[in-house]
C-alpha positions as CSV (number, residue, x, y, z in Angstrom):
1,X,0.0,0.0,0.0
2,X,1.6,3.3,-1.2
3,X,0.7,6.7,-1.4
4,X,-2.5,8.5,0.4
5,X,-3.6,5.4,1.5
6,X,0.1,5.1,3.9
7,X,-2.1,8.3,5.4
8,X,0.2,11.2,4.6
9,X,-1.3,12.6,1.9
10,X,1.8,14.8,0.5
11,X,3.1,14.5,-2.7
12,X,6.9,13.5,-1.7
13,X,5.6,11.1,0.6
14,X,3.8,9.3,-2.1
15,X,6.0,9.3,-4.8
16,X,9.1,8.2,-1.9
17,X,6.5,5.3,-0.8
18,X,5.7,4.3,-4.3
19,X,9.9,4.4,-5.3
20,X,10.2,2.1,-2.1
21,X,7.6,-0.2,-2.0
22,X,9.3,-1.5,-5.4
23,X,13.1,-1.4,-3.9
24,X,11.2,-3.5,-1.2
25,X,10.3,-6.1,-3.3
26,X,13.6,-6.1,-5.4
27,X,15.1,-6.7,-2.5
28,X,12.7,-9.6,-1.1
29,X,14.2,-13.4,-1.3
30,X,11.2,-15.3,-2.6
31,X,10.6,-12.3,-5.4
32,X,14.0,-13.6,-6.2
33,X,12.9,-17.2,-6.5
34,X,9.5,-16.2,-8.7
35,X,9.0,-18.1,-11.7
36,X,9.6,-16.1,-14.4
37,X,8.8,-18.9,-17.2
38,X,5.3,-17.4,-17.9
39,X,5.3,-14.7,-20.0
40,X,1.8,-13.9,-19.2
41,X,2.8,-13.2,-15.6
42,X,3.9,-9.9,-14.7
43,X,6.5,-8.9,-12.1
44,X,4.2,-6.2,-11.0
45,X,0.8,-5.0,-11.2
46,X,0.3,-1.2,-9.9
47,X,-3.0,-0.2,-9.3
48,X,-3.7,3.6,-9.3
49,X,-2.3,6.0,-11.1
50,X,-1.3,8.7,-9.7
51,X,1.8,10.0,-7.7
52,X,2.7,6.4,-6.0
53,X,1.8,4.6,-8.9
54,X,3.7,6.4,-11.4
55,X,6.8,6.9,-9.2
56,X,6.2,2.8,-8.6
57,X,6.3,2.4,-12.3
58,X,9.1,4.3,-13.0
59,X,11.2,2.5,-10.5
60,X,10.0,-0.9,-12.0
61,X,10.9,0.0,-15.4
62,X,14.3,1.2,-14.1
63,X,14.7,-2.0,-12.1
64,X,14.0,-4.0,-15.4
65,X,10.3,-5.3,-13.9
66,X,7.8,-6.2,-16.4
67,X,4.8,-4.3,-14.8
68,X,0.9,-3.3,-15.7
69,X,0.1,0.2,-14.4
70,X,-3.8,0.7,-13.7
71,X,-5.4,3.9,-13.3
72,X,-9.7,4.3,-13.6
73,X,-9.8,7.7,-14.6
74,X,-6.8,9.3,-15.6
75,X,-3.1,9.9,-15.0
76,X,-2.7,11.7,-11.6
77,X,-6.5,12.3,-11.7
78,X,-6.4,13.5,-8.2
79,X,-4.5,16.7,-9.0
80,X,-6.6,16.9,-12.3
81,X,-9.4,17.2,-10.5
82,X,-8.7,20.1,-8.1
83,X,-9.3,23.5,-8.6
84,X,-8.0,25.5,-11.2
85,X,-5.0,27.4,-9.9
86,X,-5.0,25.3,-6.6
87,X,-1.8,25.8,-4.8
88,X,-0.4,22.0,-4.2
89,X,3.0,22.4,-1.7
90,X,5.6,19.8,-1.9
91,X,6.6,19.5,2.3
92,X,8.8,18.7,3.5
93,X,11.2,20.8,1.2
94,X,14.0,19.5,2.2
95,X,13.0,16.2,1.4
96,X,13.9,14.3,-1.8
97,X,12.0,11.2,-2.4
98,X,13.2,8.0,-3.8
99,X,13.4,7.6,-6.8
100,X,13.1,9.3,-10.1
101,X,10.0,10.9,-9.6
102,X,10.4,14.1,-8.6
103,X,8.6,17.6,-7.3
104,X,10.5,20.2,-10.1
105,X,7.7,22.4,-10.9
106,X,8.0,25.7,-8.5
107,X,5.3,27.4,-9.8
108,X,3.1,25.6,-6.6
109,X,-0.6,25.3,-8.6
110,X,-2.3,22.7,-9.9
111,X,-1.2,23.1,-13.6
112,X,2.2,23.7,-13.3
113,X,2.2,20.5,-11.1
114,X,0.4,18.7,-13.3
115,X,2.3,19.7,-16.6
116,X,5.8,18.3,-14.5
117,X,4.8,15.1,-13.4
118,X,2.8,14.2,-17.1
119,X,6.4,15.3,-18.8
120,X,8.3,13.1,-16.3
121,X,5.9,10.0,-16.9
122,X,5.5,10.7,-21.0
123,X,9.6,10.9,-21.4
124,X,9.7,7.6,-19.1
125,X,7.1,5.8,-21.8
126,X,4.9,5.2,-18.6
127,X,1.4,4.4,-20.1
128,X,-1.0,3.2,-18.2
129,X,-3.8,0.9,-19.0
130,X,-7.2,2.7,-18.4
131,X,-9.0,0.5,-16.3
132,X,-11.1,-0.2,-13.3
133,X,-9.6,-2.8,-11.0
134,X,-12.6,-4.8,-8.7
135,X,-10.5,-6.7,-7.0
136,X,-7.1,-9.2,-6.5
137,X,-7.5,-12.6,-5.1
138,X,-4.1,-14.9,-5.3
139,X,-4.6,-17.9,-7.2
140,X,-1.5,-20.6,-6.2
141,X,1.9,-18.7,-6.4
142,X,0.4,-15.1,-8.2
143,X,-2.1,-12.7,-7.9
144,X,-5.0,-12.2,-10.1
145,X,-5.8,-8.9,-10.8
146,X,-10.0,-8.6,-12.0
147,X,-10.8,-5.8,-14.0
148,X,-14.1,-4.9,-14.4
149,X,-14.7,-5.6,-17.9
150,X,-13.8,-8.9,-17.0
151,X,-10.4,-9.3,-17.9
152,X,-7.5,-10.5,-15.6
153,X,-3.7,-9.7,-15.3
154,X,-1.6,-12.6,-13.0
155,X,1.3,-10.5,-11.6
156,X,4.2,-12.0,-8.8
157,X,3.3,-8.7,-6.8
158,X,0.7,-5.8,-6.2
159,X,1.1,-2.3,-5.3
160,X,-2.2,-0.4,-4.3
161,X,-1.7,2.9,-4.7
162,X,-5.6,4.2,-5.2
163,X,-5.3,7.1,-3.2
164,X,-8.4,8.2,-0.7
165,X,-10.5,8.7,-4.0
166,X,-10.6,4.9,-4.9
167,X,-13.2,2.7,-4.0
168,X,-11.4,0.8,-1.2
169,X,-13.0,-1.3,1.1
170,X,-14.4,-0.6,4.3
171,X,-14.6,-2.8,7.3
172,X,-17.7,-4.8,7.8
Protein backbone atom coordinates (compact mmCIF):
# COMPACT_ATOMS: atom_id res chain seq x y z
CA UNK A 1 0.00 0.00 0.00
CA UNK A 2 1.56 3.28 -1.16
CA UNK A 3 0.69 6.71 -1.41
CA UNK A 4 -2.50 8.54 0.44
CA UNK A 5 -3.62 5.45 1.53
CA UNK A 6 0.05 5.11 3.94
CA UNK A 7 -2.11 8.31 5.42
CA UNK A 8 0.20 11.23 4.62
CA UNK A 9 -1.30 12.57 1.87
CA UNK A 10 1.78 14.77 0.47
CA UNK A 11 3.11 14.47 -2.72
CA UNK A 12 6.92 13.53 -1.75
CA UNK A 13 5.58 11.08 0.57
CA UNK A 14 3.76 9.30 -2.11
CA UNK A 15 5.97 9.35 -4.79
CA UNK A 16 9.09 8.19 -1.86
CA UNK A 17 6.54 5.31 -0.82
CA UNK A 18 5.67 4.29 -4.33
CA UNK A 19 9.91 4.37 -5.27
CA UNK A 20 10.17 2.08 -2.10
CA UNK A 21 7.57 -0.17 -1.97
CA UNK A 22 9.34 -1.54 -5.38
CA UNK A 23 13.05 -1.39 -3.86
CA UNK A 24 11.18 -3.53 -1.15
CA UNK A 25 10.29 -6.10 -3.29
CA UNK A 26 13.63 -6.14 -5.44
CA UNK A 27 15.11 -6.72 -2.45
CA UNK A 28 12.67 -9.62 -1.09
CA UNK A 29 14.25 -13.36 -1.28
CA UNK A 30 11.15 -15.26 -2.56
CA UNK A 31 10.57 -12.34 -5.43
CA UNK A 32 13.98 -13.65 -6.19
CA UNK A 33 12.89 -17.22 -6.52
CA UNK A 34 9.51 -16.24 -8.70
CA UNK A 35 8.99 -18.06 -11.75
CA UNK A 36 9.63 -16.08 -14.43
CA UNK A 37 8.76 -18.92 -17.20
CA UNK A 38 5.26 -17.42 -17.86
CA UNK A 39 5.34 -14.66 -20.02
CA UNK A 40 1.76 -13.90 -19.25
CA UNK A 41 2.76 -13.16 -15.65
CA UNK A 42 3.88 -9.94 -14.74
CA UNK A 43 6.48 -8.90 -12.05
CA UNK A 44 4.21 -6.24 -11.02
CA UNK A 45 0.77 -4.96 -11.20
CA UNK A 46 0.25 -1.19 -9.92
CA UNK A 47 -3.01 -0.19 -9.31
CA UNK A 48 -3.67 3.62 -9.31
CA UNK A 49 -2.28 6.04 -11.11
CA UNK A 50 -1.35 8.69 -9.71
CA UNK A 51 1.83 10.00 -7.66
CA UNK A 52 2.68 6.43 -6.05
CA UNK A 53 1.83 4.61 -8.87
CA UNK A 54 3.66 6.36 -11.39
CA UNK A 55 6.83 6.86 -9.17
CA UNK A 56 6.21 2.78 -8.56
CA UNK A 57 6.31 2.44 -12.32
CA UNK A 58 9.07 4.33 -13.04
CA UNK A 59 11.17 2.55 -10.47
CA UNK A 60 9.95 -0.91 -11.97
CA UNK A 61 10.92 0.05 -15.42
CA UNK A 62 14.31 1.17 -14.06
CA UNK A 63 14.69 -1.98 -12.06
CA UNK A 64 13.98 -3.98 -15.42
CA UNK A 65 10.31 -5.35 -13.92
CA UNK A 66 7.80 -6.16 -16.40
CA UNK A 67 4.77 -4.25 -14.77
CA UNK A 68 0.95 -3.28 -15.74
CA UNK A 69 0.15 0.22 -14.40
CA UNK A 70 -3.78 0.71 -13.74
CA UNK A 71 -5.44 3.89 -13.32
CA UNK A 72 -9.71 4.28 -13.61
CA UNK A 73 -9.82 7.65 -14.57
CA UNK A 74 -6.85 9.34 -15.61
CA UNK A 75 -3.06 9.89 -15.03
CA UNK A 76 -2.68 11.73 -11.60
CA UNK A 77 -6.52 12.29 -11.70
CA UNK A 78 -6.44 13.55 -8.16
CA UNK A 79 -4.49 16.75 -9.01
CA UNK A 80 -6.56 16.87 -12.26
CA UNK A 81 -9.42 17.20 -10.55
CA UNK A 82 -8.69 20.10 -8.14
CA UNK A 83 -9.30 23.46 -8.62
CA UNK A 84 -7.98 25.50 -11.16
CA UNK A 85 -5.03 27.38 -9.86
CA UNK A 86 -4.96 25.30 -6.60
CA UNK A 87 -1.81 25.82 -4.77
CA UNK A 88 -0.43 22.05 -4.17
CA UNK A 89 2.98 22.37 -1.72
CA UNK A 90 5.56 19.82 -1.90
CA UNK A 91 6.56 19.47 2.27
CA UNK A 92 8.79 18.68 3.51
CA UNK A 93 11.15 20.82 1.18
CA UNK A 94 14.05 19.46 2.24
CA UNK A 95 13.02 16.20 1.44
CA UNK A 96 13.88 14.32 -1.85
CA UNK A 97 11.98 11.21 -2.36
CA UNK A 98 13.23 8.00 -3.82
CA UNK A 99 13.41 7.56 -6.76
CA UNK A 100 13.12 9.31 -10.13
CA UNK A 101 9.95 10.92 -9.60
CA UNK A 102 10.41 14.12 -8.57
CA UNK A 103 8.58 17.57 -7.28
CA UNK A 104 10.45 20.17 -10.07
CA UNK A 105 7.75 22.43 -10.90
CA UNK A 106 7.96 25.69 -8.53
CA UNK A 107 5.26 27.35 -9.80
CA UNK A 108 3.07 25.60 -6.57
CA UNK A 109 -0.55 25.29 -8.62
CA UNK A 110 -2.30 22.75 -9.87
CA UNK A 111 -1.23 23.05 -13.65
CA UNK A 112 2.22 23.68 -13.29
CA UNK A 113 2.24 20.47 -11.10
CA UNK A 114 0.44 18.65 -13.34
CA UNK A 115 2.31 19.67 -16.59
CA UNK A 116 5.76 18.30 -14.52
CA UNK A 117 4.76 15.15 -13.41
CA UNK A 118 2.77 14.21 -17.06
CA UNK A 119 6.36 15.35 -18.80
CA UNK A 120 8.32 13.05 -16.30
CA UNK A 121 5.85 10.02 -16.86
CA UNK A 122 5.48 10.75 -20.99
CA UNK A 123 9.57 10.93 -21.40
CA UNK A 124 9.67 7.65 -19.08
CA UNK A 125 7.07 5.81 -21.78
CA UNK A 126 4.88 5.18 -18.63
CA UNK A 127 1.43 4.40 -20.11
CA UNK A 128 -1.03 3.22 -18.23
CA UNK A 129 -3.82 0.92 -18.97
CA UNK A 130 -7.17 2.67 -18.38
CA UNK A 131 -8.98 0.49 -16.29
CA UNK A 132 -11.12 -0.16 -13.26
CA UNK A 133 -9.62 -2.76 -11.02
CA UNK A 134 -12.59 -4.78 -8.74
CA UNK A 135 -10.52 -6.66 -6.97
CA UNK A 136 -7.09 -9.17 -6.55
CA UNK A 137 -7.47 -12.64 -5.05
CA UNK A 138 -4.11 -14.87 -5.28
CA UNK A 139 -4.55 -17.94 -7.25
CA UNK A 140 -1.54 -20.58 -6.22
CA UNK A 141 1.86 -18.70 -6.41
CA UNK A 142 0.36 -15.07 -8.15
CA UNK A 143 -2.11 -12.70 -7.89
CA UNK A 144 -5.03 -12.23 -10.10
CA UNK A 145 -5.82 -8.93 -10.81
CA UNK A 146 -10.05 -8.59 -12.00
CA UNK A 147 -10.79 -5.76 -14.01
CA UNK A 148 -14.05 -4.85 -14.42
CA UNK A 149 -14.72 -5.60 -17.87
CA UNK A 150 -13.83 -8.92 -17.00
CA UNK A 151 -10.36 -9.29 -17.86
CA UNK A 152 -7.47 -10.51 -15.56
CA UNK A 153 -3.66 -9.67 -15.26
CA UNK A 154 -1.63 -12.57 -12.95
CA UNK A 155 1.32 -10.49 -11.58
CA UNK A 156 4.17 -12.02 -8.78
CA UNK A 157 3.32 -8.74 -6.78
CA UNK A 158 0.70 -5.79 -6.17
CA UNK A 159 1.09 -2.32 -5.35
CA UNK A 160 -2.24 -0.43 -4.26
CA UNK A 161 -1.71 2.93 -4.74
CA UNK A 162 -5.62 4.21 -5.22
CA UNK A 163 -5.35 7.09 -3.21
CA UNK A 164 -8.37 8.21 -0.66
CA UNK A 165 -10.52 8.74 -4.03
CA UNK A 166 -10.63 4.95 -4.89
CA UNK A 167 -13.24 2.70 -4.01
CA UNK A 168 -11.45 0.77 -1.18
CA UNK A 169 -13.05 -1.33 1.13
CA UNK A 170 -14.39 -0.63 4.33
CA UNK A 171 -14.62 -2.78 7.33
CA UNK A 172 -17.71 -4.77 7.82
Amino acid sequence: VVGDLTGIPLLKFSADSGARAVMTIINDSAFGRRDTSDAQVVDLAIIGGGVSGYSAALEARKRGLSFSLFEAAEPFATIANFPKGKPIFTYPTEMTPAGDLQCHDKSGVKEGRLEDLDEQARTAGIEPTIARVDHVQRSGRVLEVHLAEGATVRAHRVIVGIGRSGDYRRLG
